[in-house]
C-alpha positions, 0 to 999 in steps of 0.5 A: 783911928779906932773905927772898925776897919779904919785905915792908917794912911799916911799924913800927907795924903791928900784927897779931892774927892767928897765922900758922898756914901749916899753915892756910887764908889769902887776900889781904884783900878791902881790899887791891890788889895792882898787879904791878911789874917787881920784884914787886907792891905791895900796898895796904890800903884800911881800914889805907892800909899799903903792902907790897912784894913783892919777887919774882914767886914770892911775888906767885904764892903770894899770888895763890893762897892763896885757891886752897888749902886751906893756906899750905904747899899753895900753896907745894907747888904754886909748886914750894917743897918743905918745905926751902926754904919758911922765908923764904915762910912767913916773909914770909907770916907778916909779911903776915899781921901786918899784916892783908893775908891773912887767914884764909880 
């Protein structure tokens, strides 16, 4: 994927959840996220998937979700205004499918 941030995530995840990011979501109390020089790596526990992010912008989002009553409220207060927000909202939505956020 070439959006900023966007995660590689193994194919057959498998996601339940629609991603609203008009919505309230947070990291998954099964994930670690362990910060890299290109971003962080994220590891479920129940699933023992692996996600990459790769860039420190979106490893912010990520850590703030649960700081906000909304996806697009963490990307306001990161400084991604609604113009720019497509490729976050994108990679937010694969991590989602891939249950390391989940509805807060």
């Amino acid at each position: 994927m070439t959006a900023p941030g966007a995660t590689d995530v193994s194919p057959d995840a498998v996601g339940t959840a629609t991603f609203d990011p008009g919505a309230g979501w947070r990291l998954h109390p099964q994930v670690a996220l362990r910060p890299e020089p290109f971003g962080a790596l994220l590891y479920h526990f129940g699933t023992r998937k692996l996600s990459f992010l790769k860039n420190t912008v979106i490893v912010e989002i990520v850590r703030s979700l649960g700081d906000h009553t909304s996806v697009r409220e963490a990307l306001r207060a990161h400084g991604i205004d609604e113009s720019a927000e497509r490729p976050y909202v994108r990679a937010l939505g694969t991590l989602a499918d891939s249950h390391m956020i989940v509805p807060a």
